[in-house]
C-alpha positions as CSV (number, residue, x, y, z in Angstrom):
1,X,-1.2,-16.4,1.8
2,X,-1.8,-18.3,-1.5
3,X,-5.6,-18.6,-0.4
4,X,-5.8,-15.4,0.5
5,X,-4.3,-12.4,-0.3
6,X,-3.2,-9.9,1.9
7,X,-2.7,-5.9,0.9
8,X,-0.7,-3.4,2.6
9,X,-0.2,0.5,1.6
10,X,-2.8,3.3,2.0
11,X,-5.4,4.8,0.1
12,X,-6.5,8.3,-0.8
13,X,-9.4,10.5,0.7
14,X,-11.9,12.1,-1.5
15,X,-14.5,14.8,-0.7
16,X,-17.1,11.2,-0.9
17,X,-14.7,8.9,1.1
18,X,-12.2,6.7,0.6
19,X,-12.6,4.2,-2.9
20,X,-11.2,0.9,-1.8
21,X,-12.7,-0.8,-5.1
22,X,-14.1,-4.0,-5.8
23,X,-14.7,-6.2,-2.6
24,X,-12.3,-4.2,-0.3
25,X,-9.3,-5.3,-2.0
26,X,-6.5,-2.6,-1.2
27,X,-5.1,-2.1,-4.6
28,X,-8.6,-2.4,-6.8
29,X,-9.4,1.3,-7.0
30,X,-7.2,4.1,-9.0
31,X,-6.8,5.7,-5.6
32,X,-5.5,2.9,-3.7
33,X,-2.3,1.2,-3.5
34,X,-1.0,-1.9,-2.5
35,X,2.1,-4.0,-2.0
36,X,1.2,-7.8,-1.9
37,X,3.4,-9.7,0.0
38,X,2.7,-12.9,-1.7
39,X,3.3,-11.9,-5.2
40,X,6.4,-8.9,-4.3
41,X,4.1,-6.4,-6.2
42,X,2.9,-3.3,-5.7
43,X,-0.8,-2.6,-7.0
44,X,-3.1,-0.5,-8.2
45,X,-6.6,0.0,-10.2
46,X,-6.4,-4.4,-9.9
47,X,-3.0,-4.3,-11.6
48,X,0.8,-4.3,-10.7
49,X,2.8,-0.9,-11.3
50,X,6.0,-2.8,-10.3
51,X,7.0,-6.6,-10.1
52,X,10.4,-7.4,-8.2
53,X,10.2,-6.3,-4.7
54,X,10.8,-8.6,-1.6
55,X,8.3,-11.8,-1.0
56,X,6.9,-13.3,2.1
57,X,5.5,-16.5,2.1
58,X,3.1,-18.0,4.4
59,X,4.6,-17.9,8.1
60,X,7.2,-15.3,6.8
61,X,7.2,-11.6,8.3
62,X,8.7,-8.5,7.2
63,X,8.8,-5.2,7.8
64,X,7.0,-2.9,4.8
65,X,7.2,1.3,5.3
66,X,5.4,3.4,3.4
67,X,7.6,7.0,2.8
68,X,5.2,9.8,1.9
69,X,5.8,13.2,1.0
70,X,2.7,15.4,0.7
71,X,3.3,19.2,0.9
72,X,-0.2,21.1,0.0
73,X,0.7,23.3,-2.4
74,X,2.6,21.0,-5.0
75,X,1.6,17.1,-6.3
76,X,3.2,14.6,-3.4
77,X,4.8,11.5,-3.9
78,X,4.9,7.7,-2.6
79,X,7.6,5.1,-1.8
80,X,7.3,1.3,-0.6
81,X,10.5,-0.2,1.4
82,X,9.9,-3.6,2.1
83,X,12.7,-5.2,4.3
84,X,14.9,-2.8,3.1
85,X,14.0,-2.5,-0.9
86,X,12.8,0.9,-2.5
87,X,9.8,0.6,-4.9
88,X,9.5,3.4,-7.3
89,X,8.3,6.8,-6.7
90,X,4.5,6.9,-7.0
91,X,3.0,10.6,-8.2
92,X,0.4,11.8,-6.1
93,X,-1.7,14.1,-6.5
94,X,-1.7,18.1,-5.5
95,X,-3.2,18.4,-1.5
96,X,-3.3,14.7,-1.3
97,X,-4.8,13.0,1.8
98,X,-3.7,9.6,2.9
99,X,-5.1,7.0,4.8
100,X,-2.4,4.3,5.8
101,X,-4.8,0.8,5.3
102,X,-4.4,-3.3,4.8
103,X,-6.7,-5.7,3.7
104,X,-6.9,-9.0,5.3
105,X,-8.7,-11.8,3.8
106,X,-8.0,-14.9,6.0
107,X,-8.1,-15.6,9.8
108,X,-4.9,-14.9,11.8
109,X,-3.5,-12.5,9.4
110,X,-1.7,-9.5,11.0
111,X,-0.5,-5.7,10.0
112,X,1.0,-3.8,13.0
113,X,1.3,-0.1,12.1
114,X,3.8,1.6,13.9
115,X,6.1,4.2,13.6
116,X,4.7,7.5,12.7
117,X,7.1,9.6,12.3
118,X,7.1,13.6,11.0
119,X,10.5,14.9,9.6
């Protein structure tokens, strides 16, 4: 992954689409963000909002869940777990859309989502 980064976490959807920033980085745009496996750092608007969390180096897997709450008539809020570790709680905004998404940037790099689940 040093030669390439890799981006996990979602983005949000806009009346014009989703922003996914400068070269489809995950993690570029204000309305993205990221955790980068690489680095253990979530990201957003091209810079980390938290340092610390879980690593996976090249070879490695883990398991990284994204815990969203998003009621329409209040703001919603954001969590990364990776293998086990809570990020911070991430503000969202009021009526928030999400798109779960990953960025990729070298052959044989893999995200499986799976799952879903409503409670």
């Amino acid at each position: 992954m040093k030669n390439a980064q890799i981006g996990v976490g979602f983005m949000l959807l806009w009346d014009v689409g989703p922003d996914w920033g400068f070269f489809g980085y995950l993690g570029s745009s204000p309305t993205a963000w990221a955790y980068d496996p690489f680095t253990g750092d979530v990201v957003t608007s091209t810079r980390s909002i938290e340092a610390g969390l879980p690593k996976f180096g090249d070879g490695q897997t883990g398991v990284v869940s994204i815990e969203l709450q998003l009621p329409r008539k209040d703001s919603g809020a954001a969590r990364f777990l990776v293998n086990g570790v809570e990020s911070r709680t991430i503000e969202l905004p009021k009526g928030a859309v999400v798109l779960p998404a990953a960025c990729l940037l070298k052959e044989g790099q893999r995200v499986r989502l799976a799952r879903f689940e409503k409670t």
